[in-house]
N, C-alpha and C positions, 0 to 999 in steps of 0.2 A: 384508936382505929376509926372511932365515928366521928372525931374533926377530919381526920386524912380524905376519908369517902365522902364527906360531905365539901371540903376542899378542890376535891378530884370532880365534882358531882358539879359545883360550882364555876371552873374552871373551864369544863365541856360547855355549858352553857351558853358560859362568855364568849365561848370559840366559834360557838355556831350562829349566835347573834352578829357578832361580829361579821362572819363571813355573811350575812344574809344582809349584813349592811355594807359591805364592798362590793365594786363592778368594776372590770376593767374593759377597757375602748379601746380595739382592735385602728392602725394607722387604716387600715380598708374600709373604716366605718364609722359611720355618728350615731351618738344615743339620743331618748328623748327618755325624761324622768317624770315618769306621774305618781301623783298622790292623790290617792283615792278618785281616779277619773281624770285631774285635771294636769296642763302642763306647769312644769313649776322649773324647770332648766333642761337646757340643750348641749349636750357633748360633742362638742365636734376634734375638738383635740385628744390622740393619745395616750392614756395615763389610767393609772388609777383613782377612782371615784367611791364617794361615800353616801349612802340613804339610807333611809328612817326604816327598819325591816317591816315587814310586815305593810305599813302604811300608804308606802314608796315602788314604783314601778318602772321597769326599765324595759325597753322597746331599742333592739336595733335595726341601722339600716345601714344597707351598701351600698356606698358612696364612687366604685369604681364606675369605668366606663361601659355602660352595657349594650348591647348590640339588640335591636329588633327589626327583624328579618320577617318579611309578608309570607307565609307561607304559600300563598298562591298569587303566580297574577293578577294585576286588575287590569280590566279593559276600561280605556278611556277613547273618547271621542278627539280626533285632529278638526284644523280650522276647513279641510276637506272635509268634512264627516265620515272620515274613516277610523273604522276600529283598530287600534294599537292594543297587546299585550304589556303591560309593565312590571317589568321583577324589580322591587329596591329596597335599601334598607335603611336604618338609621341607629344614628350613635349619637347615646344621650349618657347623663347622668345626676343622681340628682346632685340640688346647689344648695337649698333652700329646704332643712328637711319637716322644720316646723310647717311649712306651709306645706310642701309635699303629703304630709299627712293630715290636714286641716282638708285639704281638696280632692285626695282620692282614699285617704284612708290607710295611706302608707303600702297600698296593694300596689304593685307591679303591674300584675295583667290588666287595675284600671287605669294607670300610666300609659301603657302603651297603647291601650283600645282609644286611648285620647288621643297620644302621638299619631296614632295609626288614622285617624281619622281626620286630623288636622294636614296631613301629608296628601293624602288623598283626594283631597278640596281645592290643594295645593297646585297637585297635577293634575286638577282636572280643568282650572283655571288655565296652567298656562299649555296645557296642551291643546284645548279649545282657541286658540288665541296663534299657534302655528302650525307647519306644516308636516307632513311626515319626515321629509330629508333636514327641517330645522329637528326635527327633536329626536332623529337618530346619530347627525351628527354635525351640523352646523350651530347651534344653540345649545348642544345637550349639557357643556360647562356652566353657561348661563341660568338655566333652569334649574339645574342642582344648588347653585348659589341663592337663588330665589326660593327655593322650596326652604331651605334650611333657615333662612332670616324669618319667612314669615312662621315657619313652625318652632324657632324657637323663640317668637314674640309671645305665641299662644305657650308654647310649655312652661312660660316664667309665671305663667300663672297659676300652674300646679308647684311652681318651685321645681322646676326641672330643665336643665341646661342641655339644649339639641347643639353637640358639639359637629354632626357632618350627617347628610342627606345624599345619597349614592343609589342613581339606578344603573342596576347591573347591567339589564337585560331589555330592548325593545323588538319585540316580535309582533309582525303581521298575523291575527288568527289564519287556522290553517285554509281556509274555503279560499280567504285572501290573496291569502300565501301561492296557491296553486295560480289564481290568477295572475300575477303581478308574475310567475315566473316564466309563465306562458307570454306574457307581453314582453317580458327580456331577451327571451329565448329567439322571439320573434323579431326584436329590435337588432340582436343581434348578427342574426343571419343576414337581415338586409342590409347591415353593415358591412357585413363578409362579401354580400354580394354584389354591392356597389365598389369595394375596395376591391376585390376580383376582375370588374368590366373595367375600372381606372387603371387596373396594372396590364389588361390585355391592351387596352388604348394608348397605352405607353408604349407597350411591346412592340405595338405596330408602328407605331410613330421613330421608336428607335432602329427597328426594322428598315426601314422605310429609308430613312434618314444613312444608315450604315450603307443603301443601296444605292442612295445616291451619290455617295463618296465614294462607293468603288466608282460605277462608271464615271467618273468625274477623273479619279487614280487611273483607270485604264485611258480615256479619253487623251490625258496630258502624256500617257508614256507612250502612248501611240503616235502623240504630235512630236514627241521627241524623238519618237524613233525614228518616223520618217524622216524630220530635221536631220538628224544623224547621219542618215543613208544619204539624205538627199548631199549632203555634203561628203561624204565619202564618194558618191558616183562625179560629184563637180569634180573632185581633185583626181580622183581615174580619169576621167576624160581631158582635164590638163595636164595628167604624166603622160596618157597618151598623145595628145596634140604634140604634148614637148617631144615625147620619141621620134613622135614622126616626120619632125621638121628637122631632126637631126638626119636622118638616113629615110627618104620617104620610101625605097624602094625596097630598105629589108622590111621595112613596117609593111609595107603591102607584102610581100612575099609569106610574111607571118603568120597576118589576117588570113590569107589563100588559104595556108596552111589547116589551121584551125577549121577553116571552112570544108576543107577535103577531110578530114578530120571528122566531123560531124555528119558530111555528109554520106561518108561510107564508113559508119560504124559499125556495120553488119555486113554478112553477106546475101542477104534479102534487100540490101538500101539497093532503090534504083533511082536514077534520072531520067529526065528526057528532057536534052540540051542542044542548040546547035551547036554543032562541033568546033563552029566559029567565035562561039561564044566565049566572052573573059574571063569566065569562069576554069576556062583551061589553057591559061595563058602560061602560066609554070608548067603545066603538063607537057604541051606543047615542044618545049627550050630545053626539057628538065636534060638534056644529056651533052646540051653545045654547053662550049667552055665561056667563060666572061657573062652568062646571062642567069 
């Protein structure tokens, strides 16, 4: 029974030793292996790993891609010297984790207070250097590609790979802001109201122009009409020359006619004629035979 427990006893031992000499490396992560302080090997691959228990130390890091977001805007200076709000962020990871930890100590928050500051420098460079409408939205491609090479020339130096540099957000401070909408609001209106004067000057113009083409349309259906008349009254008075040269004496007896006609259309119509007069030439006859 006392080989068994001391067997059993021996057994445990091995097991715990054992496990206190194994580590295994997450694919999301790289190890670094110290002994006694110093570095002695770098895991950057998957798998199962072996160290000296007790002697031997093991430190991991994560190797995914991480995100640092400015928690507040920074105000920079334009090549106007106007103040700009800036929200942006960055996406780094590390590459390099030996050095990553050689240079900040393998701390995060002192990774990014570098990133953080190297960005910064960044934008404050090339915003000093344009204009407000290039770096809202004429250049703002351009800038983000610039900010990202040179911050990730500086984070090779911690061992840290800035894989994308992204500003969200560019805002005018509010004092700014009031003005700049007050100078819109104002650009705008005299737009409205220059575009208001050019559509009544049109108005009148088209106005104007519609008025003269009517009387121009009345002017032509007038000449035409008289034309018209005037050519209906030529051809009546050549049916009647024709008539009258057929028979002149019923034509004249006609004419009379018409004439007595008009003349005593009422019985208030008076004359005062001499009785001699041709105008009562039918009157006169109206009862002998052949006249």
């Amino acid at each position: 029974m006392k080989n068994i427990g001391a067997v059993l006893i021996g057994t445990i031992v091995v097991l715990v030793v054992a496990s206190l000499g194994m580590f295994t490396v997450d694919q999301r992560q790289s190890a670094i292996v110290f002994r006694l302080g110093e570095i002695i090997s770098i895991k950057k691959d998957p798998g199962l790993y072996f160290k000296v228990p007790i002697l031997d130390n093991v430190r991991f890091f994560d190797t995914r891609i991480l995100t640092f977001d400015s928690p507040e805007p920074e105000r920079f200076l334009t090549s106007e010297k106007k103040n700009v709000l800036v929200d942006s962020f960055v996406k780094w990871r590390i590459a390099d984790v030996k050095q990553y930890y050689i240079s900040v100590g393998g701390d995060e928050q002192r990774a990014q207070l570098r990133l953080a500051q190297t960005v910064n420098s960044s934008l404050r460079d090339e915003f000093g250097n344009r204009t407000v409408h290039d770096v809202v939205s004429g250049e703002r491609d351009q800038i983000m590609e610039l900010m990202r090479e040179k911050a990730n020339e500086d984070a090779r130096k911690i061992g840290v790979l800035v894989l994308d540099v992204r500003i969200k957000r560019v805002d005018l401070p509010q004092e700014v802001s009031e003005s700049v909408y007050r100078r819109m609001e104002a650009e705008r209106k005299r737009v409205a109201n220059e575009l208001r004067s050019t559509g009544a000057a049109e108005s009148e113009k088209i106005r104007a122009d519609a008025d003269r083409q009517r009387e121009i349309i009345l002017a032509e259906a007038y000449r035409e009409a008289q034309r018209t008349k005037g050519q209906g009254d030529a051809k009546a008075a050549a049916t009647y020359a024709e008539a009258y040269q057929q028979n002149p004496e019923f034509y004249a007896f006609y004419r009379s006619l018409e004439a007595y006609r008009q003349g005593f259309k009422t019985k208030n119509d008076l004359l005062v004629l001499d009785p001699n007069s041709e105008f009562f030439k039918y009157l006169k006859h109206a009862g002998k035979p052949g006249k």
